[in-house]
Jmol script that loads the backbone (N, CA, C; Angstrom):
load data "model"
ATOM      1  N   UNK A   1       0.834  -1.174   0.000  1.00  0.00           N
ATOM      2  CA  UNK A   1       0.000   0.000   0.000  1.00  0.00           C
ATOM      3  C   UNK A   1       0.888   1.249   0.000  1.00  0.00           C
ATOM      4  N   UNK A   2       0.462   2.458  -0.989  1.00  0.00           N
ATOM      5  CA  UNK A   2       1.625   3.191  -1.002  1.00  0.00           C
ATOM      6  C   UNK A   2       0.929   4.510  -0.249  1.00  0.00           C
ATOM      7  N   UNK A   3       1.458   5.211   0.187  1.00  0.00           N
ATOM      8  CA  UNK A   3       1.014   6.222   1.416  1.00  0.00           C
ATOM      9  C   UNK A   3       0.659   7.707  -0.026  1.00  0.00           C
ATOM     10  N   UNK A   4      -0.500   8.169   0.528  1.00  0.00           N
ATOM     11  CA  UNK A   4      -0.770   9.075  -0.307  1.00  0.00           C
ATOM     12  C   UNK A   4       0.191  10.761  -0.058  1.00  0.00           C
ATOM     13  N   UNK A   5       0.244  11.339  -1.053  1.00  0.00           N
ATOM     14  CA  UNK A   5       0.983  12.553  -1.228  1.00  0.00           C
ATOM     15  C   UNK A   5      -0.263  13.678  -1.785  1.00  0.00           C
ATOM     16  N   UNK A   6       0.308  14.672  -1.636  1.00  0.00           N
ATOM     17  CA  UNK A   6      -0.470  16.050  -2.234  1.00  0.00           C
ATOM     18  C   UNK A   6      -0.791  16.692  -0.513  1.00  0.00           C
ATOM     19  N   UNK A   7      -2.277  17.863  -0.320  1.00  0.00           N
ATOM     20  CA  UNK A   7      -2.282  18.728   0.281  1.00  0.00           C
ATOM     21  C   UNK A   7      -3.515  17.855   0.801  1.00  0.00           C
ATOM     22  N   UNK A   8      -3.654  17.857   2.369  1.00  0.00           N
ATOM     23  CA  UNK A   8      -4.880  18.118   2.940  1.00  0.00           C
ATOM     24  C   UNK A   8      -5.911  19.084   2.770  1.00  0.00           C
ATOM     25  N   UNK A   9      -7.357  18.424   2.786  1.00  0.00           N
ATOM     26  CA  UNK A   9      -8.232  20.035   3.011  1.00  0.00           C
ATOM     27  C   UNK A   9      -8.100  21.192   3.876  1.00  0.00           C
ATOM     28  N   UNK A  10      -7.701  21.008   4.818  1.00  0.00           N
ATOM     29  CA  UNK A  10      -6.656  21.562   5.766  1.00  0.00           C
ATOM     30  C   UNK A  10      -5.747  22.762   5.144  1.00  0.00           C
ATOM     31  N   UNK A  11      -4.607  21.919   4.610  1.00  0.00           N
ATOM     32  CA  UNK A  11      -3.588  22.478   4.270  1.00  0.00           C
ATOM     33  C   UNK A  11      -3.745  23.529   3.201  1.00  0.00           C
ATOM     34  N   UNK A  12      -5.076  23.057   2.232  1.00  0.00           N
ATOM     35  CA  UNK A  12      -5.707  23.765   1.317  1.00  0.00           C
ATOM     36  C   UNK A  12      -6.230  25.008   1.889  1.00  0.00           C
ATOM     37  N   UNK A  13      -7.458  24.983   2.408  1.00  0.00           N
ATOM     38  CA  UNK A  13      -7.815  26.095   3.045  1.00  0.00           C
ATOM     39  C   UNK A  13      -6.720  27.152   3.658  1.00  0.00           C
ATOM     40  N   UNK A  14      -5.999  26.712   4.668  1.00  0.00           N
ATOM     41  CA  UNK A  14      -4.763  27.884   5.517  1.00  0.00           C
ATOM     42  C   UNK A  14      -4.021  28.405   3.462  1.00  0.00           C
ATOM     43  N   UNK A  15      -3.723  27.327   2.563  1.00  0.00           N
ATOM     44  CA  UNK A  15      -2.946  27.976   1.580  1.00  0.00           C
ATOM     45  C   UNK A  15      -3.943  29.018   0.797  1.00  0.00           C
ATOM     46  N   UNK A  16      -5.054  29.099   0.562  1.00  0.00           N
ATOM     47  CA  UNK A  16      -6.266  29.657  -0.211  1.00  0.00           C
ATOM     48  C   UNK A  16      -6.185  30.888   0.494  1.00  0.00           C
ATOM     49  N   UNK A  17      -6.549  30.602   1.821  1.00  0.00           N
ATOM     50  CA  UNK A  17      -6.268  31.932   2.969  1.00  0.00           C
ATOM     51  C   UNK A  17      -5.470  32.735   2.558  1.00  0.00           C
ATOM     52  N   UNK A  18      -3.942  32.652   2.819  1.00  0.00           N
ATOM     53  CA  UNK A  18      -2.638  32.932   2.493  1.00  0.00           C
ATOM     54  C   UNK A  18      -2.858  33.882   1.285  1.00  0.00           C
ATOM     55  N   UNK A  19      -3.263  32.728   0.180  1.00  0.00           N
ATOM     56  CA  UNK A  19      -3.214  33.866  -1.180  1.00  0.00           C
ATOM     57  C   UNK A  19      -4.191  34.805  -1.508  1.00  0.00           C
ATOM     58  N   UNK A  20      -5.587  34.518  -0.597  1.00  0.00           N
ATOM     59  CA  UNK A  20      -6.428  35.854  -0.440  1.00  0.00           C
ATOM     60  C   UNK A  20      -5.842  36.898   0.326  1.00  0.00           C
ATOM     61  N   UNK A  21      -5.234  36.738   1.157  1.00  0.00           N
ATOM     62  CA  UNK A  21      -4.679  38.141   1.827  1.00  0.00           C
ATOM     63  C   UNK A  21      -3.474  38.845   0.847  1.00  0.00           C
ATOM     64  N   UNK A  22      -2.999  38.161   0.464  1.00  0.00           N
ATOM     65  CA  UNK A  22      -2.193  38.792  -0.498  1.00  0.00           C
ATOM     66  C   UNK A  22      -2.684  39.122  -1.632  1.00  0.00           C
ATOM     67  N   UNK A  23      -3.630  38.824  -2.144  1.00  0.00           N
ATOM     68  CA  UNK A  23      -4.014  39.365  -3.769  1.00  0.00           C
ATOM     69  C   UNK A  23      -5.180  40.588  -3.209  1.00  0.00           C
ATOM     70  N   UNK A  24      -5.755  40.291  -2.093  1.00  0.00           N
ATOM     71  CA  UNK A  24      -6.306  41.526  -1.321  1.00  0.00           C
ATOM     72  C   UNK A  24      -5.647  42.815  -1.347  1.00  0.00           C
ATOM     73  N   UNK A  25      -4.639  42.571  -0.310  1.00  0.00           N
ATOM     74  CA  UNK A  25      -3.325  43.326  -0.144  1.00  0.00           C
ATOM     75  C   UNK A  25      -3.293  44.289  -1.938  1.00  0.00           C
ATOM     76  N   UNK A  26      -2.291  43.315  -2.921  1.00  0.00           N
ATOM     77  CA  UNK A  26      -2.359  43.539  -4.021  1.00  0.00           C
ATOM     78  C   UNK A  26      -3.228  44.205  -4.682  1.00  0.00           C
ATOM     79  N   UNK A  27      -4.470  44.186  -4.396  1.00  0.00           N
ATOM     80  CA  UNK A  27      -5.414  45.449  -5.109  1.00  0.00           C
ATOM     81  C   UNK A  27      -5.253  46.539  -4.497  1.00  0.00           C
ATOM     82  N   UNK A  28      -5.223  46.409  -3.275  1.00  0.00           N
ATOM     83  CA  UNK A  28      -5.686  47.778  -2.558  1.00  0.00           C
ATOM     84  C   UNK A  28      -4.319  49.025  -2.697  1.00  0.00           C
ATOM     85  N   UNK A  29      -3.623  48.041  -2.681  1.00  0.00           N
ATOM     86  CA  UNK A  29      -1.763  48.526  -2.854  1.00  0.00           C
ATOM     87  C   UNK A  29      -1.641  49.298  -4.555  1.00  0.00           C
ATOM     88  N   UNK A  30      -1.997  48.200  -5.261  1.00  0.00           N
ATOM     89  CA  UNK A  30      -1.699  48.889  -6.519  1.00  0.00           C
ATOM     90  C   UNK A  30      -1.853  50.321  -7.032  1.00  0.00           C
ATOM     91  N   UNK A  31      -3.451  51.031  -6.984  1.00  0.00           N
ATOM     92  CA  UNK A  31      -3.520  52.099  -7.164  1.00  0.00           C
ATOM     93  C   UNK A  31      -2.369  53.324  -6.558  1.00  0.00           C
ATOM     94  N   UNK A  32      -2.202  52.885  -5.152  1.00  0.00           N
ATOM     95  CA  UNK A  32      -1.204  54.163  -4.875  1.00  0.00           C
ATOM     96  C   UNK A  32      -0.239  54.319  -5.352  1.00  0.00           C
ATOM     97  N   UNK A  33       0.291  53.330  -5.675  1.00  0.00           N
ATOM     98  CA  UNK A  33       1.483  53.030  -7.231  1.00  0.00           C
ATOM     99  C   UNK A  33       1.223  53.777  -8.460  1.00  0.00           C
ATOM    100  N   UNK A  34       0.417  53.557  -8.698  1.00  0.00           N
ATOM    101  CA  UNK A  34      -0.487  53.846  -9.698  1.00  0.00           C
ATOM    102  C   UNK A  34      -0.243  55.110  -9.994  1.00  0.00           C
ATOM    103  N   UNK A  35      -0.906  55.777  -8.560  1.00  0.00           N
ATOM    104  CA  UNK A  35      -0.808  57.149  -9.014  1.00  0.00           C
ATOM    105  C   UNK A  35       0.651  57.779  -8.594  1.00  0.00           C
ATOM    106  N   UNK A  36       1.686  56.821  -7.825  1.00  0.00           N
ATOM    107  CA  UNK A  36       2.458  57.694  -7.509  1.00  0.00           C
ATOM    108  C   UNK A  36       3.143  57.851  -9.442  1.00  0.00           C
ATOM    109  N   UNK A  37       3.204  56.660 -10.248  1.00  0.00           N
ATOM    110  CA  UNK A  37       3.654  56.996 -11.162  1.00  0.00           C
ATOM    111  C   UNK A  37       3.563  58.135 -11.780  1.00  0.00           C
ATOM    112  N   UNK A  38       2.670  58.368 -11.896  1.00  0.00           N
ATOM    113  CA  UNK A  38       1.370  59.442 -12.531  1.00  0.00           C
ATOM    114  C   UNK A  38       1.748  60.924 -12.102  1.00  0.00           C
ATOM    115  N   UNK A  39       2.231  60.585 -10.610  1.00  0.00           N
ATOM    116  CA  UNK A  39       2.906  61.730  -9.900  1.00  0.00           C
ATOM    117  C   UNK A  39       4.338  62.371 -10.787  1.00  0.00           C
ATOM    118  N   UNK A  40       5.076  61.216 -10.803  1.00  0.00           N
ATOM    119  CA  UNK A  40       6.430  61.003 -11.431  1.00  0.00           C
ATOM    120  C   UNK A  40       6.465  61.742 -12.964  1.00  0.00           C
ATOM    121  N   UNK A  41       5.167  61.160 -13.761  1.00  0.00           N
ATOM    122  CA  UNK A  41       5.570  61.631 -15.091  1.00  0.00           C
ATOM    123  C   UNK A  41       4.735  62.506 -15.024  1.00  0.00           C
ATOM    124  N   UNK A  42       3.865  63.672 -14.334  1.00  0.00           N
ATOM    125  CA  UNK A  42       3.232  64.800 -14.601  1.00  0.00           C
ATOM    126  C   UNK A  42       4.404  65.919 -14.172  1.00  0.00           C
ATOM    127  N   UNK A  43       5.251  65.426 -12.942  1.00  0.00           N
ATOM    128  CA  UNK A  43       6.724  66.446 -12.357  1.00  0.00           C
ATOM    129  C   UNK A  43       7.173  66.388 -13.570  1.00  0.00           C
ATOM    130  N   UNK A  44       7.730  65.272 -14.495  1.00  0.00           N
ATOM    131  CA  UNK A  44       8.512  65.472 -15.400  1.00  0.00           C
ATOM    132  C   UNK A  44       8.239  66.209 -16.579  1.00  0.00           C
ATOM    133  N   UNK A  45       7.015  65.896 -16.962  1.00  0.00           N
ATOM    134  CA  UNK A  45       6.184  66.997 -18.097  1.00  0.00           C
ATOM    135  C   UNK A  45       6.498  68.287 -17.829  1.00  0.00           C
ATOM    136  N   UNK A  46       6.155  68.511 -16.625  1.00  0.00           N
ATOM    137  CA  UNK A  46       5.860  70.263 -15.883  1.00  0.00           C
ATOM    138  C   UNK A  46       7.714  70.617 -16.174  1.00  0.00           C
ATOM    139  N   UNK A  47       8.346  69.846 -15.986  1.00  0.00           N
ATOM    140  CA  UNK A  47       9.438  70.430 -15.875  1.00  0.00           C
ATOM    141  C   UNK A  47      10.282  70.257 -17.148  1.00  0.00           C
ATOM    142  N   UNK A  48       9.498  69.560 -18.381  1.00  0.00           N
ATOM    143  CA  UNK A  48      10.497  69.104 -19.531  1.00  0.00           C
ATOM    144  C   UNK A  48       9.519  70.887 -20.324  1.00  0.00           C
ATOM    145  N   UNK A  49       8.640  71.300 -20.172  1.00  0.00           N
ATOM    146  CA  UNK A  49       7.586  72.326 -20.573  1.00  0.00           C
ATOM    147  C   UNK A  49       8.473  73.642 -20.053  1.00  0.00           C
ATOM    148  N   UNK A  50       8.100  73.655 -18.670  1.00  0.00           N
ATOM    149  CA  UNK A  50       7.939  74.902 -18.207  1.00  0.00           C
ATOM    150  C   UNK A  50       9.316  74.943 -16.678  1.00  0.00           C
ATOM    151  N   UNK A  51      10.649  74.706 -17.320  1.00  0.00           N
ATOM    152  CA  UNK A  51      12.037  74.578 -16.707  1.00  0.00           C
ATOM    153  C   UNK A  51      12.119  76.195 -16.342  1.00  0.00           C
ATOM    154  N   UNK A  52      11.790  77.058 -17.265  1.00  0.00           N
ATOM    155  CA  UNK A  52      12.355  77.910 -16.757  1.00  0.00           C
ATOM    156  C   UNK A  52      11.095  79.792 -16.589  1.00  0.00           C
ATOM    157  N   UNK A  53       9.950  78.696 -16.049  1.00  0.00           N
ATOM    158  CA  UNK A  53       8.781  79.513 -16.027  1.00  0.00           C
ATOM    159  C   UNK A  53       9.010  79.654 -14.231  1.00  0.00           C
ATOM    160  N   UNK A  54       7.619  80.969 -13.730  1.00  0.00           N
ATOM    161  CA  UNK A  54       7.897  81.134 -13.089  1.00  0.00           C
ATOM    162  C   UNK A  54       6.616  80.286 -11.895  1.00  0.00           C
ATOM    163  N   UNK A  55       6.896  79.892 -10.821  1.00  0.00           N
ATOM    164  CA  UNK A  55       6.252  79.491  -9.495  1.00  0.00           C
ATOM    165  C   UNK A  55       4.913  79.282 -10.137  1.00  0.00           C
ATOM    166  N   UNK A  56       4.362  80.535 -10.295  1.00  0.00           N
ATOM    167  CA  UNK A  56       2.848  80.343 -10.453  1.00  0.00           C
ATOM    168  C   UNK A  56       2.323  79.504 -12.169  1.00  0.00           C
ATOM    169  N   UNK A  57       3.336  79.397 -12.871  1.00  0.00           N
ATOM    170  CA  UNK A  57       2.921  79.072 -13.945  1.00  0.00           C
ATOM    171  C   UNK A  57       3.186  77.581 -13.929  1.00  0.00           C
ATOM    172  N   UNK A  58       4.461  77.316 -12.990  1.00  0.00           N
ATOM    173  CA  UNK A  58       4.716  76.080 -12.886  1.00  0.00           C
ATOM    174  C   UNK A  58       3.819  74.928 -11.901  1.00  0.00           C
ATOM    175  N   UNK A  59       3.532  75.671 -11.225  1.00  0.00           N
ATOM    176  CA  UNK A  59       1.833  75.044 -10.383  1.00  0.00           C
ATOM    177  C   UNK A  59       0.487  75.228 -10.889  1.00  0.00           C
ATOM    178  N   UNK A  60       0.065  75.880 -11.662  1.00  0.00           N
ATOM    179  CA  UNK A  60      -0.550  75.452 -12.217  1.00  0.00           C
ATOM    180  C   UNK A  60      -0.632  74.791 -13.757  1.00  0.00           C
ATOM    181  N   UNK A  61       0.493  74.833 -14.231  1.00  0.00           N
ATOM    182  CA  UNK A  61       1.155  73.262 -15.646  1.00  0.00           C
ATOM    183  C   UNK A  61       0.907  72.415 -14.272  1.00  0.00           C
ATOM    184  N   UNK A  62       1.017  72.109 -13.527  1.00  0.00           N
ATOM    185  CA  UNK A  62       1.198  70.665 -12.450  1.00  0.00           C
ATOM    186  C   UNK A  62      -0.510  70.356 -12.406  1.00  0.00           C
ATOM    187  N   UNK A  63      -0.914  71.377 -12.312  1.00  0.00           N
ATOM    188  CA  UNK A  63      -2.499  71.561 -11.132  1.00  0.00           C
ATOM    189  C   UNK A  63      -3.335  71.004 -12.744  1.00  0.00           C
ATOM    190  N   UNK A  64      -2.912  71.071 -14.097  1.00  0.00           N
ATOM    191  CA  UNK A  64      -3.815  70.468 -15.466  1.00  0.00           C
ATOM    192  C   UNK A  64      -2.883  69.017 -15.247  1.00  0.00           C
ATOM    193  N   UNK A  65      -1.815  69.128 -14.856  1.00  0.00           N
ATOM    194  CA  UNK A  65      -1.109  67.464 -15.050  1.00  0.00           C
ATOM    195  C   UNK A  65      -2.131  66.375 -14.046  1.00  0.00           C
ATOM    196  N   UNK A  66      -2.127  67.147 -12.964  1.00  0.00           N
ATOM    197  CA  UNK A  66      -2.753  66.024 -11.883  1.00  0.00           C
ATOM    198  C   UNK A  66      -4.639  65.966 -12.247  1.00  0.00           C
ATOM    199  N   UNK A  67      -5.035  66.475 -12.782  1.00  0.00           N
ATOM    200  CA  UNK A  67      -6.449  66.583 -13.072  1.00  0.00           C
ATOM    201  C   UNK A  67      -6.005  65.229 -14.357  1.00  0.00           C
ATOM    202  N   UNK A  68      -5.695  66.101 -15.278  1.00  0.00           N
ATOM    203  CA  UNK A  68      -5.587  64.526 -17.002  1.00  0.00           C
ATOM    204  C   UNK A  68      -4.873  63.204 -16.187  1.00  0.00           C
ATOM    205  N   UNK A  69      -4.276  63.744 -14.963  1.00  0.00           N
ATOM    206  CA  UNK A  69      -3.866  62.078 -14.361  1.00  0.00           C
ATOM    207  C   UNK A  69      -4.406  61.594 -13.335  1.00  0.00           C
ATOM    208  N   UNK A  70      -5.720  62.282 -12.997  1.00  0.00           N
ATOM    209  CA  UNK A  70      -6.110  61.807 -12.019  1.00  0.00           C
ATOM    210  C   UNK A  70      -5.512  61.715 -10.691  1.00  0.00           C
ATOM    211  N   UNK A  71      -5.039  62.687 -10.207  1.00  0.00           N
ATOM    212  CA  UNK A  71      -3.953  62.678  -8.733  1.00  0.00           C
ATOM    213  C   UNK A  71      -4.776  63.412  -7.858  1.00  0.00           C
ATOM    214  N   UNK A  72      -4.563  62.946  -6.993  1.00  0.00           N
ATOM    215  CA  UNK A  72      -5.796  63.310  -5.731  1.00  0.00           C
ATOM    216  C   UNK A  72      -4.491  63.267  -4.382  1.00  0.00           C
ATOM    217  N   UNK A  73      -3.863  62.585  -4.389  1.00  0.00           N
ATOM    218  CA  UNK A  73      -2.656  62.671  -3.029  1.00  0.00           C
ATOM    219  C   UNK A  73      -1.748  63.842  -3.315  1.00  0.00           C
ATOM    220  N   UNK A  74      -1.495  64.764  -4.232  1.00  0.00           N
ATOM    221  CA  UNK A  74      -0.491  66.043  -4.328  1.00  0.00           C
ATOM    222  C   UNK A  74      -0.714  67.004  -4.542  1.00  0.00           C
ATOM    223  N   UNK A  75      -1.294  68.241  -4.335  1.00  0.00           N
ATOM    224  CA  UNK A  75      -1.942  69.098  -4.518  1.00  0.00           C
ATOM    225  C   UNK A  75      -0.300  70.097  -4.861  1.00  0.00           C
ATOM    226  N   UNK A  76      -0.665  71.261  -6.067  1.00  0.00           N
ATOM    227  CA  UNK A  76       0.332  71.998  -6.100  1.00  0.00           C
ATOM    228  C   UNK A  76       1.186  72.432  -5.001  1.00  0.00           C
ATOM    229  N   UNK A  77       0.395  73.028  -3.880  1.00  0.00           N
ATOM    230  CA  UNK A  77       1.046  73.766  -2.678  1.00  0.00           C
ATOM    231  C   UNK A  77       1.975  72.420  -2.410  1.00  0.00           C
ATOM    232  N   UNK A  78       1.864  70.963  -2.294  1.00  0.00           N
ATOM    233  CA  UNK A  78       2.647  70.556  -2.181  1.00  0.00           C
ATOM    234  C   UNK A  78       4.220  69.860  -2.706  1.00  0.00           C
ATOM    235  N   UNK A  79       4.095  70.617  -3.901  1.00  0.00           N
ATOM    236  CA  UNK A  79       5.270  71.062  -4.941  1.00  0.00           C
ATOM    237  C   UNK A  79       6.457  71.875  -4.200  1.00  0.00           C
ATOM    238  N   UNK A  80       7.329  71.247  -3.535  1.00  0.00           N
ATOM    239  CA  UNK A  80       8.503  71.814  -4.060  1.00  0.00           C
ATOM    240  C   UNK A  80       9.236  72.553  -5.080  1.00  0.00           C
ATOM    241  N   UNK A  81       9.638  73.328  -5.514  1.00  0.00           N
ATOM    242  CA  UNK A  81      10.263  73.691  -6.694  1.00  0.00           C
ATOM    243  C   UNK A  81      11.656  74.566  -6.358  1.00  0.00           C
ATOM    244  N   UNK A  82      12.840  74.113  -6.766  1.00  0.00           N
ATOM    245  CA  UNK A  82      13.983  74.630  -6.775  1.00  0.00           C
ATOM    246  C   UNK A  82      14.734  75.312  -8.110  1.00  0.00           C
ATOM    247  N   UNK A  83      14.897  76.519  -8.255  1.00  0.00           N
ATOM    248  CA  UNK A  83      15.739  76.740  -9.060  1.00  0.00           C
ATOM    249  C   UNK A  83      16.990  77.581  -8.839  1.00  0.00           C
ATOM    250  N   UNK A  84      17.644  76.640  -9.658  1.00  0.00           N
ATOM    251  CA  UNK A  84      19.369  77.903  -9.241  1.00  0.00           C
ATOM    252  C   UNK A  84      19.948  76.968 -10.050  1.00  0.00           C
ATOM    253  N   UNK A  85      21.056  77.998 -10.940  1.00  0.00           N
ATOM    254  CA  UNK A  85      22.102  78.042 -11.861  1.00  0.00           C
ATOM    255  C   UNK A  85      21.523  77.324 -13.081  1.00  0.00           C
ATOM    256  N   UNK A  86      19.980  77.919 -13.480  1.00  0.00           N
ATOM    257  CA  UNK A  86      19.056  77.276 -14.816  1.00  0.00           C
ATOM    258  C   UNK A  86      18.801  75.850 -14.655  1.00  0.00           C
ATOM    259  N   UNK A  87      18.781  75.391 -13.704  1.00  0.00           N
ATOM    260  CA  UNK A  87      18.385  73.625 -13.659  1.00  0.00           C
ATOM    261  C   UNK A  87      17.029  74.170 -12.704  1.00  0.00           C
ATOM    262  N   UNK A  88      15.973  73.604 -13.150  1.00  0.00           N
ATOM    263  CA  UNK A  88      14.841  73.881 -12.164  1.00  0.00           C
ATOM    264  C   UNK A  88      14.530  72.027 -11.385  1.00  0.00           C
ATOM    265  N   UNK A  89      14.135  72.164 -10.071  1.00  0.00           N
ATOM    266  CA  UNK A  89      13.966  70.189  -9.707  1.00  0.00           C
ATOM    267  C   UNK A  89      12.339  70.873  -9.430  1.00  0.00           C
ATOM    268  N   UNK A  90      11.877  69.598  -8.997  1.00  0.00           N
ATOM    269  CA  UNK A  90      10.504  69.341  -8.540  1.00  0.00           C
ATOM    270  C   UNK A  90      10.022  68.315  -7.592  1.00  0.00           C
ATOM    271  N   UNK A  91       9.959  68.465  -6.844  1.00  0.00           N
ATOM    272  CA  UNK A  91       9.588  67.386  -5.835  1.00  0.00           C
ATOM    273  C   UNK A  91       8.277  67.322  -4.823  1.00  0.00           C
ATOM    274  N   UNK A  92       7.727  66.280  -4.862  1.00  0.00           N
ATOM    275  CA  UNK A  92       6.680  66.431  -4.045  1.00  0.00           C
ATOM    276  C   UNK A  92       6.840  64.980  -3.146  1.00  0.00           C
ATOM    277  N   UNK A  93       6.778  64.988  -1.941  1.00  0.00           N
ATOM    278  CA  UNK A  93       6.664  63.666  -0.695  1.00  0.00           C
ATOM    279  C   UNK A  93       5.420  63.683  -0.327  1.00  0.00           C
ATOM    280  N   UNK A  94       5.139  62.955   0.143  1.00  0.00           N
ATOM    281  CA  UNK A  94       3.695  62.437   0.541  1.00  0.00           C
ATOM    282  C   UNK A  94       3.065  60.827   0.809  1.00  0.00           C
ATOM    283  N   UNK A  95       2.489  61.093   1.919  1.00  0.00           N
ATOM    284  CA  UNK A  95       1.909  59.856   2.557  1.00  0.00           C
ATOM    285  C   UNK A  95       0.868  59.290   2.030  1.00  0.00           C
ATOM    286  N   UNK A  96       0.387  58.338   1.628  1.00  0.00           N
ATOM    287  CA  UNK A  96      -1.124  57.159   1.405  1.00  0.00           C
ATOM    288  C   UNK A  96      -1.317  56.463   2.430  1.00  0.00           C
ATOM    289  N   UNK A  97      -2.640  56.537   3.021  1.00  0.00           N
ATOM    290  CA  UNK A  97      -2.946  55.312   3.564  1.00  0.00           C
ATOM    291  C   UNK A  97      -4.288  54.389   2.642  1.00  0.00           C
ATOM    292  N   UNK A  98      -4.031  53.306   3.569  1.00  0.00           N
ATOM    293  CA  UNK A  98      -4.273  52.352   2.195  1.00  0.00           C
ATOM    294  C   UNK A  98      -4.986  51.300   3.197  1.00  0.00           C
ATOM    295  N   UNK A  99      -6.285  51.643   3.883  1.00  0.00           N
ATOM    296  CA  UNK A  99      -6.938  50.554   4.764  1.00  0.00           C
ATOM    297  C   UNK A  99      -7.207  49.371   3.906  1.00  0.00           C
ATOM    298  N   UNK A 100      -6.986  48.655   4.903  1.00  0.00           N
ATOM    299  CA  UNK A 100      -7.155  46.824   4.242  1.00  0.00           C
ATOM    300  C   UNK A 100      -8.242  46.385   5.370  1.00  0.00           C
ATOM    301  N   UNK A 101      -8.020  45.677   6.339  1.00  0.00           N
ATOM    302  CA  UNK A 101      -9.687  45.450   6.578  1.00  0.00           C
ATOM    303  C   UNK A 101      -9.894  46.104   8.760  1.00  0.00           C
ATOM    304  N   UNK A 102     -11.119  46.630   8.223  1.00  0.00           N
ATOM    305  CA  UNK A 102     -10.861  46.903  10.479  1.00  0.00           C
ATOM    306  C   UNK A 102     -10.340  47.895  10.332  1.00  0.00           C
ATOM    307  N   UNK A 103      -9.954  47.902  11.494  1.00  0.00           N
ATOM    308  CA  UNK A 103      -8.797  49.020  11.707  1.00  0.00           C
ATOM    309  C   UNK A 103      -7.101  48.714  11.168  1.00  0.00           C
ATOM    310  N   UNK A 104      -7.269  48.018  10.524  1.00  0.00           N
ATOM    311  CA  UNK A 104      -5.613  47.856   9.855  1.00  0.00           C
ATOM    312  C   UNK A 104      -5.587  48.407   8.607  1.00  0.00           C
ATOM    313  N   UNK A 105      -4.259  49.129   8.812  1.00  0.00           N
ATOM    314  CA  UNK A 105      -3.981  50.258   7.205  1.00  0.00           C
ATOM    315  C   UNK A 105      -2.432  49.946   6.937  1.00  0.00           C
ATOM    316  N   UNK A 106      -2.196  50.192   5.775  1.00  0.00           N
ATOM    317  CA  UNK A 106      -1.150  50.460   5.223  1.00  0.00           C
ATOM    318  C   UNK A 106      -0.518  51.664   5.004  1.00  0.00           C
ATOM    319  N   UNK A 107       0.669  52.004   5.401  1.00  0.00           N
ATOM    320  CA  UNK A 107       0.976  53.657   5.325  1.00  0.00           C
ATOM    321  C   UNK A 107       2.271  53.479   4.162  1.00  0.00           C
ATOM    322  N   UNK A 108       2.442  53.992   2.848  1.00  0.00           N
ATOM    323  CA  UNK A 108       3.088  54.203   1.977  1.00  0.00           C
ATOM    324  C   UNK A 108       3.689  55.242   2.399  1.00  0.00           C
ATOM    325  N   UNK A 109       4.436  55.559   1.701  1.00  0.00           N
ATOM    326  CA  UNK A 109       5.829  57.001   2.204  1.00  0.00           C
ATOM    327  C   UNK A 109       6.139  57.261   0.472  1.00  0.00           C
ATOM    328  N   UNK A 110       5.716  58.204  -0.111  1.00  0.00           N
ATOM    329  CA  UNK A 110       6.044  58.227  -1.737  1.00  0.00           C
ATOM    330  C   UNK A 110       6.988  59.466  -1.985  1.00  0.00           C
ATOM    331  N   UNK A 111       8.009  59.734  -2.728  1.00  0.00           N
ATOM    332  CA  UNK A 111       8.633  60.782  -2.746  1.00  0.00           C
ATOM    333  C   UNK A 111       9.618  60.325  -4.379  1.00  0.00           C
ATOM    334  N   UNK A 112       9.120  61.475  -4.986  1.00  0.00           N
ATOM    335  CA  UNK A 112       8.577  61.929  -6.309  1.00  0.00           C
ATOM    336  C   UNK A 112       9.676  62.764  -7.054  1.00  0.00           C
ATOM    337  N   UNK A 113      10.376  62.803  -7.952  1.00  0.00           N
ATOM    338  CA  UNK A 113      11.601  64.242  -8.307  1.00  0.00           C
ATOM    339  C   UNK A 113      12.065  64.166  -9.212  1.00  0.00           C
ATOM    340  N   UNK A 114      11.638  65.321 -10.477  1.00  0.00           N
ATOM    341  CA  UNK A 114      12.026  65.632 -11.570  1.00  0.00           C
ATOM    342  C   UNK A 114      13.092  66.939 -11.633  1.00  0.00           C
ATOM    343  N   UNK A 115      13.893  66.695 -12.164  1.00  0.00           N
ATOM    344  CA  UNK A 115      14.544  67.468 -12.471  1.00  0.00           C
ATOM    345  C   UNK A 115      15.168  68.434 -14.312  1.00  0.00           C
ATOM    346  N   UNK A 116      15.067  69.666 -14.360  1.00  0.00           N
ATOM    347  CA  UNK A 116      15.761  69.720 -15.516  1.00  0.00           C
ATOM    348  C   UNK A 116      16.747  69.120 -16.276  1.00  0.00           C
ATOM    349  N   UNK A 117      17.892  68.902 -15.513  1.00  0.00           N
ATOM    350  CA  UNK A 117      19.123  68.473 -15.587  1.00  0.00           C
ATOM    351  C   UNK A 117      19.210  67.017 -16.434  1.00  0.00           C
ATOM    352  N   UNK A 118      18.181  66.230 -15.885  1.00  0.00           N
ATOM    353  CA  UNK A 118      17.691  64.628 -15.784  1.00  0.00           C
ATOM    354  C   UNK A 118      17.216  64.502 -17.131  1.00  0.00           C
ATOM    355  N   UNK A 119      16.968  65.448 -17.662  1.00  0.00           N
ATOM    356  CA  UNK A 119      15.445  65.019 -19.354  1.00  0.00           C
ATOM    357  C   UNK A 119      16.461  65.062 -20.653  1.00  0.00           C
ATOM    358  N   UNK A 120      16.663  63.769 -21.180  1.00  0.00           N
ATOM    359  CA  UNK A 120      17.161  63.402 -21.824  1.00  0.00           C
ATOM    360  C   UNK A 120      16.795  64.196 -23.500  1.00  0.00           C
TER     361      UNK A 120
END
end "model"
wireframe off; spacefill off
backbone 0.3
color backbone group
């Protein structure tokens, strides 16, 4: 008699478990990705455009980027903008939270930076 192999129902269920929390996880996670990209290539637009415009013109080129990209976590005021010696950067940091179930959340840390110098 040869002893059987493979997974208990058991073992099944705890593994099914396992990969629902993670493909859970995985949705809820993705979007803030999502948009941090979105974040990434609207700084870079604003700054491949308008390198050597001034504050107010350069927040609002950002303030039409984040509307056509849908950005809701960066608001202009939270634009950084540096310029000195004709290189203009751009940076914006910022937190997501990202509830998963209850009171348990996910806290992302995103930080974002285009620069003149950088655009090929």
């Amino acid at each position: 008699m040869r002893a059987q192999k493979g997974l208990s129902f058991v073992g099944f269920i705890i593994i099914a478990i396992v990969v629902a929390l993670v493909l859970i996880t995985g949705f809820k996670v993705v979007p803030a990705y999502v948009e941090y990209f979105g974040v990434k290539k609207a700084l870079k637009s604003v700054v491949q455009e308008h390198a050597n415009s001034n504050r107010a013109a350069i927040l609002e080129a950002f303030s039409k980027q984040a509307t056509i990209g849908y950005i809701t976590s960066v608001q202009p005021q939270d634009i950084v903008i540096l310029q000195a010696g004709g290189k203009t950067t751009l940076s914006a940091n910022y937190e997501k939270v990202v509830p998963l179930v209850g009171n348990i959340s996910l806290l992302l840390d995103f930080e974002a930076e285009a620069s003149s110098s950088t655009i090929e």
